[in-house]
C-alpha positions as CSV (number, residue, x, y, z in Angstrom):
1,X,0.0,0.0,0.0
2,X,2.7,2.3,0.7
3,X,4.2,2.1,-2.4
4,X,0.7,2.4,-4.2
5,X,0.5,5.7,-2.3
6,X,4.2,7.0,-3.2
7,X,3.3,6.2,-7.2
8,X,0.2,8.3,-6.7
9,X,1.4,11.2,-5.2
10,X,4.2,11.2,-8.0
11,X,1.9,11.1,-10.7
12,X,-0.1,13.9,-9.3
13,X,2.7,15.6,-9.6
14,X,2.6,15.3,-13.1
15,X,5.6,13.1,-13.7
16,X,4.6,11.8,-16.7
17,X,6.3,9.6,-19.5
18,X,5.2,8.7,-23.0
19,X,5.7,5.3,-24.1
20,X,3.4,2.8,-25.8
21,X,2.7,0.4,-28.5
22,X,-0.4,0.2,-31.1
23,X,-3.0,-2.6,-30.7
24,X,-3.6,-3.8,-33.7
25,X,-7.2,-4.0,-35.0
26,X,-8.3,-8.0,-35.6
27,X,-7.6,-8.8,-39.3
28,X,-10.7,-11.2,-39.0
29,X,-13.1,-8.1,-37.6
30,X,-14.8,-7.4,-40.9
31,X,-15.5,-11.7,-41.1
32,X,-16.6,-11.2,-37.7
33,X,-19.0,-7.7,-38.5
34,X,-20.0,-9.7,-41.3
35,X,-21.8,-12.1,-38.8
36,X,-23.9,-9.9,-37.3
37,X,-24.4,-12.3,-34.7
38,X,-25.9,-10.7,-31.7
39,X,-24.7,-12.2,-28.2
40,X,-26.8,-11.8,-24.8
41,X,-25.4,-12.7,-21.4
42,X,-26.4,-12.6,-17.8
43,X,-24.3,-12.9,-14.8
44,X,-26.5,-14.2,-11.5
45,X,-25.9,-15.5,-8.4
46,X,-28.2,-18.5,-8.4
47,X,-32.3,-18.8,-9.3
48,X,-34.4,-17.9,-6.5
49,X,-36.1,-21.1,-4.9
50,X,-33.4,-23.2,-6.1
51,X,-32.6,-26.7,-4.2
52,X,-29.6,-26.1,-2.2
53,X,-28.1,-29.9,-3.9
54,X,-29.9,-28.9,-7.7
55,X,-26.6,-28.3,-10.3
56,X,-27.8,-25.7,-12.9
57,X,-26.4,-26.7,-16.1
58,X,-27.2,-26.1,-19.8
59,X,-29.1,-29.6,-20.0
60,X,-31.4,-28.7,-17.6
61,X,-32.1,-24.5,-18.4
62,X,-33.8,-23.2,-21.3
63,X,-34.1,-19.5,-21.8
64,X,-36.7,-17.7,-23.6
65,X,-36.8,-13.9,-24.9
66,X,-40.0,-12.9,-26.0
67,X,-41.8,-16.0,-25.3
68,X,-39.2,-17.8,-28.2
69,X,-37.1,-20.4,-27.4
70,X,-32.9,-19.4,-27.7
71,X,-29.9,-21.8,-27.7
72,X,-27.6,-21.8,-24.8
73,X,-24.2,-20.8,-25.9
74,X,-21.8,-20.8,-22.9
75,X,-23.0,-21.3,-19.3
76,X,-20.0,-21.2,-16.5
77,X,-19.3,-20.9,-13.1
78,X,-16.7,-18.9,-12.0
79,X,-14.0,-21.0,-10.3
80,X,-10.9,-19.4,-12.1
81,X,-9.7,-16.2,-12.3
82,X,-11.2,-13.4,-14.9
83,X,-9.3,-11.7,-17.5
84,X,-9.7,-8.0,-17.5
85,X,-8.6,-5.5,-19.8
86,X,-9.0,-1.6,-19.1
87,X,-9.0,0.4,-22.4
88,X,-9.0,3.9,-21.3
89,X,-10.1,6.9,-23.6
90,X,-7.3,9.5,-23.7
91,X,-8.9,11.6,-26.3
92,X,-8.6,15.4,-26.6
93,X,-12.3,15.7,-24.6
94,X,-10.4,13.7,-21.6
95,X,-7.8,16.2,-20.9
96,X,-9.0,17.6,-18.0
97,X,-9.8,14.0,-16.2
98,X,-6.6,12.7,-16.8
99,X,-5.4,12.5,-13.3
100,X,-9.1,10.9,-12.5
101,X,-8.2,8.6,-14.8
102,X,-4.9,7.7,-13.2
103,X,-6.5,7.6,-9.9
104,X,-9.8,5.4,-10.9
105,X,-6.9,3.2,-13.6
106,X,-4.6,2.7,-10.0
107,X,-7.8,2.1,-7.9
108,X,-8.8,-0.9,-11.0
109,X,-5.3,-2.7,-10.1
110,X,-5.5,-2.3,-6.5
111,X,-9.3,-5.0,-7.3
112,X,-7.5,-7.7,-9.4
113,X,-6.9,-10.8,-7.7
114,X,-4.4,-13.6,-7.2
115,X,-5.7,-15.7,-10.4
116,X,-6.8,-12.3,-12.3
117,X,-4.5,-10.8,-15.1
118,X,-5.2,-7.4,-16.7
119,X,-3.5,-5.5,-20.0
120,X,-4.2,-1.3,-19.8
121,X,-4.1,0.5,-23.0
122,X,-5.6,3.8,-24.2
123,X,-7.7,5.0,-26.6
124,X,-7.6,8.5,-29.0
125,X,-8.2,7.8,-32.6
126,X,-6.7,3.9,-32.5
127,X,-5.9,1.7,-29.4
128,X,-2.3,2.1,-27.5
129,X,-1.3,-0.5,-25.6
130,X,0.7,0.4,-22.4
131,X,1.1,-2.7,-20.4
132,X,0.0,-6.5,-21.8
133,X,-1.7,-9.0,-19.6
134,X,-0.1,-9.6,-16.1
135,X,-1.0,-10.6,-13.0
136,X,1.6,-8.3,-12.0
137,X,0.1,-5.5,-10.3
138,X,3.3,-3.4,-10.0
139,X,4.1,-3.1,-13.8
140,X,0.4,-2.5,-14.6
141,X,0.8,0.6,-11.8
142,X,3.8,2.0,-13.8
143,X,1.2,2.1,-17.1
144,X,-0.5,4.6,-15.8
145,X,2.7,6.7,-16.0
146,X,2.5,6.4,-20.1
147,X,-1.6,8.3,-19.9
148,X,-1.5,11.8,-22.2
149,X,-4.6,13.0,-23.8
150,X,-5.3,14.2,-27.4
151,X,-6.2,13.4,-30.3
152,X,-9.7,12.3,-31.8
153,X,-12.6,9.4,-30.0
154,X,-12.5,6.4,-32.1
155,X,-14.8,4.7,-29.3
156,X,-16.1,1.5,-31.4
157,X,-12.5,1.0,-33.2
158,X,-11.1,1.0,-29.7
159,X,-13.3,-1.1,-27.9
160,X,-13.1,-3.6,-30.8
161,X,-8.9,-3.8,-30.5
162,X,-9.7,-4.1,-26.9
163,X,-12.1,-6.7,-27.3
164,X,-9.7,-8.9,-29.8
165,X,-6.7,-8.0,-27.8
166,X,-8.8,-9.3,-24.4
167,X,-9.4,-12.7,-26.8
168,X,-6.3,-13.1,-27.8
169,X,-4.1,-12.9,-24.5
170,X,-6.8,-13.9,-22.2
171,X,-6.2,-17.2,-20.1
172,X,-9.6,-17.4,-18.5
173,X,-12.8,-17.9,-20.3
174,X,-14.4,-14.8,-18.2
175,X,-13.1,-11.9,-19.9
176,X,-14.3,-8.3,-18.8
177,X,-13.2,-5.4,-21.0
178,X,-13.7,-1.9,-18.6
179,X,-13.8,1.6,-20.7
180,X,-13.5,4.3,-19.0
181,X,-14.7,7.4,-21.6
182,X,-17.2,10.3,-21.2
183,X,-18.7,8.3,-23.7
184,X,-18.2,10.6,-26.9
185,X,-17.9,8.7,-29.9
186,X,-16.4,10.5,-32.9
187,X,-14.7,9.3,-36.0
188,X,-15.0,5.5,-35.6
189,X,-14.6,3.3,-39.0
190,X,-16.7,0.7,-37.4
191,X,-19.9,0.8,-37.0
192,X,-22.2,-0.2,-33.9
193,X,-23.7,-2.9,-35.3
194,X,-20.2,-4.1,-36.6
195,X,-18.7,-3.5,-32.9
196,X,-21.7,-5.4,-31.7
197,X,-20.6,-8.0,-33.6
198,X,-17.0,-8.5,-33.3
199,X,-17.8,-8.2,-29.3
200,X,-20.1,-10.8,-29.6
201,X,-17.6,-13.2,-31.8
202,X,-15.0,-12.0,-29.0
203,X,-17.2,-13.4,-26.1
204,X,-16.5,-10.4,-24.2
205,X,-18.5,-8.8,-21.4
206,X,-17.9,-4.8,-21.2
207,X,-18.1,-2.6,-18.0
208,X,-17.8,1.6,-18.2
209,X,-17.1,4.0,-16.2
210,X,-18.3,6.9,-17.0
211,X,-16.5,10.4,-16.4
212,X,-18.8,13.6,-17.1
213,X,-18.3,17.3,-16.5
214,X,-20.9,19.1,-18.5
215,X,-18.9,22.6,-18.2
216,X,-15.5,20.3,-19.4
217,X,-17.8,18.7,-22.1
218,X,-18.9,22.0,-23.6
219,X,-15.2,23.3,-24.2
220,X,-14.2,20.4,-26.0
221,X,-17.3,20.5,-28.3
222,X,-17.0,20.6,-31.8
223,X,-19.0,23.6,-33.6
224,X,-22.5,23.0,-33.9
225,X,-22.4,20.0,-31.3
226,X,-25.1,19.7,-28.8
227,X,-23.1,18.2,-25.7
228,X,-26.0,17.4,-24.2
229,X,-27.8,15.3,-27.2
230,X,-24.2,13.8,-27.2
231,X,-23.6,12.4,-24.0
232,X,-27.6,11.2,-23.9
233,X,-27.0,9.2,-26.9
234,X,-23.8,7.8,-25.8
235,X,-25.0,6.7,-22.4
236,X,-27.6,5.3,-23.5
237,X,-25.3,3.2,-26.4
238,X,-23.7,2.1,-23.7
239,X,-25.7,1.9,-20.7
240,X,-27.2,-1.1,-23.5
241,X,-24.2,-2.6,-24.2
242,X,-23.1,-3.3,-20.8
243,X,-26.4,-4.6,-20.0
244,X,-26.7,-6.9,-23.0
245,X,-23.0,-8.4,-22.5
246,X,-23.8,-9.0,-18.8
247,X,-21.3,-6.3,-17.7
248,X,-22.0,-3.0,-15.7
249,X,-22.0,0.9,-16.3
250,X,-20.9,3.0,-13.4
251,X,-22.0,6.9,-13.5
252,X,-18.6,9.1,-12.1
253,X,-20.5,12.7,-12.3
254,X,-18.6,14.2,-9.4
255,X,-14.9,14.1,-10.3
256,X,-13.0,13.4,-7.2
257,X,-10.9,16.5,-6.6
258,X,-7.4,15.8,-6.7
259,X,-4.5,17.1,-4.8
260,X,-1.4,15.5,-3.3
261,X,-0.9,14.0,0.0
262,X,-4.1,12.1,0.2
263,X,-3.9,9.6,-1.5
264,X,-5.3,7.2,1.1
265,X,-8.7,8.8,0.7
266,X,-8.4,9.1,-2.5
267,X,-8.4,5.9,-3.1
268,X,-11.1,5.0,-0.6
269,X,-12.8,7.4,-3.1
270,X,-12.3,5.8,-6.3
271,X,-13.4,2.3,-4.8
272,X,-16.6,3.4,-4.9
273,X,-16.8,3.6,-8.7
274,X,-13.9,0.3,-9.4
275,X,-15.4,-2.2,-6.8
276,X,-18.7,-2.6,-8.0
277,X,-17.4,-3.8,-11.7
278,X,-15.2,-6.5,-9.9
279,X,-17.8,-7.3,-7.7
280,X,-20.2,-7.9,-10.8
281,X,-17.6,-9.8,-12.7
282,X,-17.3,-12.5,-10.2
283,X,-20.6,-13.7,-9.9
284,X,-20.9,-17.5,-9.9
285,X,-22.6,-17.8,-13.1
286,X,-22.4,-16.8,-16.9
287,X,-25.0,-17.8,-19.0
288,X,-24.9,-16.3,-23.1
289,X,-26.8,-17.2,-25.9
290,X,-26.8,-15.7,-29.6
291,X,-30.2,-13.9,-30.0
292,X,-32.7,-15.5,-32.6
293,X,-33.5,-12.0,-32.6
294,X,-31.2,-9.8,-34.8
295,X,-32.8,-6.7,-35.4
296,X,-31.2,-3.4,-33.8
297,X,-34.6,-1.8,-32.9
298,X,-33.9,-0.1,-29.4
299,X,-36.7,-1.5,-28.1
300,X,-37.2,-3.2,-24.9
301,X,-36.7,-7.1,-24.5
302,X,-37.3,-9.6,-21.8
303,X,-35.7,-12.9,-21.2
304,X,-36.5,-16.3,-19.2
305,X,-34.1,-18.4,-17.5
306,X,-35.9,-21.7,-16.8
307,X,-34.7,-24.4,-15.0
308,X,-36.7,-27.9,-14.6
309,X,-35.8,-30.8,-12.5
310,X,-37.0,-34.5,-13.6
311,X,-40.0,-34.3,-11.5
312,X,-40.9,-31.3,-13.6
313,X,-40.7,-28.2,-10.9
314,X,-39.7,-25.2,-12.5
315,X,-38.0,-22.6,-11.3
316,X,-37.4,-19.1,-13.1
317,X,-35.4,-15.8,-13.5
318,X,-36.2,-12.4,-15.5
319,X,-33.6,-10.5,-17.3
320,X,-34.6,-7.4,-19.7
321,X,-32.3,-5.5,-21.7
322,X,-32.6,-3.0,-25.3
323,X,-30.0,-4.2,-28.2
324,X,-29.7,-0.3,-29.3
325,X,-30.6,1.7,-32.7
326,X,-27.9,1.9,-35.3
């Protein structure tokens, strides 16, 4: 802990270097946009009402959204560690966060586990990589020191390298990608739909943290913008996302003020916004299946778990979620 505190107070002292190295985008993510396979998954702890001896497993579950019958992809309990990757979104709109995004980055490392491993990279107009996947919480500390903002908000190219990179170097089959953006996409080649997609081929659940100073938002707008049509769109974006990979957004309105010599609070501060995604990642089970349903409407969707023993007692749980507008 103490030398967690002594990296934080030097890096809010600005000592800063730049170093990094490109993620490169999957060469199979247009054969995986091509797909357009849409993937739904819902962490939860257990089914209400479930015998304390009953095993859930795929054999005996079926899961229904809208009343129609889906295929059970992957269902999993989570006895291993989880492979996280953060992507965080250095873009020019950022630069005023950036030592909240140190701080909440720091805060992410100080959650992992003994089985977890975690890459950071960051995000302007492609992916960065700063540190690859390690268990190692020291070096991933020392990536924070490579964070500098500019640059334009390729949010859906990002999240995609992420999501391949997460794929590619991940150990464990649970693999959490967290984004920490104010949640401004601009210039992405990808689409949604294609980032829905490639996520989807990827297996990858995504958690965000969401940084947002309307005042902060307004300076970095671009002419004509309307900040706050902006930020509703992209919340809601991915708000949906999250939900419909099973992962978590977390709202950070009130940027924690930062100044030097505190960095015990300040990290007590920041593990109000980090815990809950680690907290969400490790519940016992997974379940994901590939919606019949491919249609991007933005509307409203509810799923059934079901599980049913031989004697033919059924027991249920309720997920709803929105696959968003293109």
């Amino acid at each position: 802990m103490q030398f967690v505190q002594r990296f934080l107070a030097n890096i809010l002292l600005g000592c800063l270097v730049f170093s990094s190295s490109s993620i490169a985008q999957d060469k199979k993510a247009k054969d995986k946009a091509a797909k357009q396979q849409i993937r739904i998954t819902f962490n939860f702890e257990s089914l209400e009402g479930l015998p304390a001896d009953a095993k859930l497993q795929a054999e005996n579950l079926k899961v229904l959204e809208d009343g129609v019958e889906q295929k059970i992809d992957v269902l999993d309990s989570n006895s291993q560690g989880i492979s996280y990757g953060v992507l965080i979104d250095t873009s020019g709109s950022m630069r005023e966060y950036l030592p909240n995004l140190v701080l909440l980055t720091i805060s992410l490392v100080d959650q992992l586990g003994s089985a977890d491993e975690m890459f950071i990279a960051q995000g302007k107009a492609e992916a960065e990589l700063l540190q690859d996947m390690t268990s190692n919480k020291e070096e991933l500390y020392n990536a924070t020191k490579s964070l500098f903002t500019g640059g334009g908000s390729a949010l859906y190219d990002n999240i995609i390298a992420g999501a391949d990179h997460l794929k590619e170097k991940g150990k464990h089959s649970r693999r959490v990608l967290i984004v920490l953006t104010d949640v401004v996409e601009r210039g992405s080649l990808w689409k949604l739909n294609e980032m829905v997609a490639a996520i989807s081929e990827d297996d990858v659940q995504l958690a965000f943290i969401r940084l947002l100073n309307q005042e902060l938002l307004k300076r970095s707008a671009q002419p004509g913008e309307s900040t706050e049509k902006t930020v509703a769109k992209g919340t809601s974006v991915f708000d949906s996302l999250a939900i419909l990979t099973g992962g978590i957004f977390v709202r950070y309105s009130a940027p924690i003020k930062i100044t030097k010599g505190e960095a015990p609070a300040l990290l007590q501060a920041a593990s109000d916004y980090t815990k809950p995604i680690f907290q969400h990642a490790k519940i016992k089970y997974r379940l994901s299946y590939l919606t019949a349903n491919q249609k991007y409407d933005g509307r409203p969707r509810n799923a059934q778990v079901i599980w049913q023993n031989q004697e033919g007692k059924t027991i249920s749980k309720e997920f709803s979620f929105v696959v968003p507008k293109k």
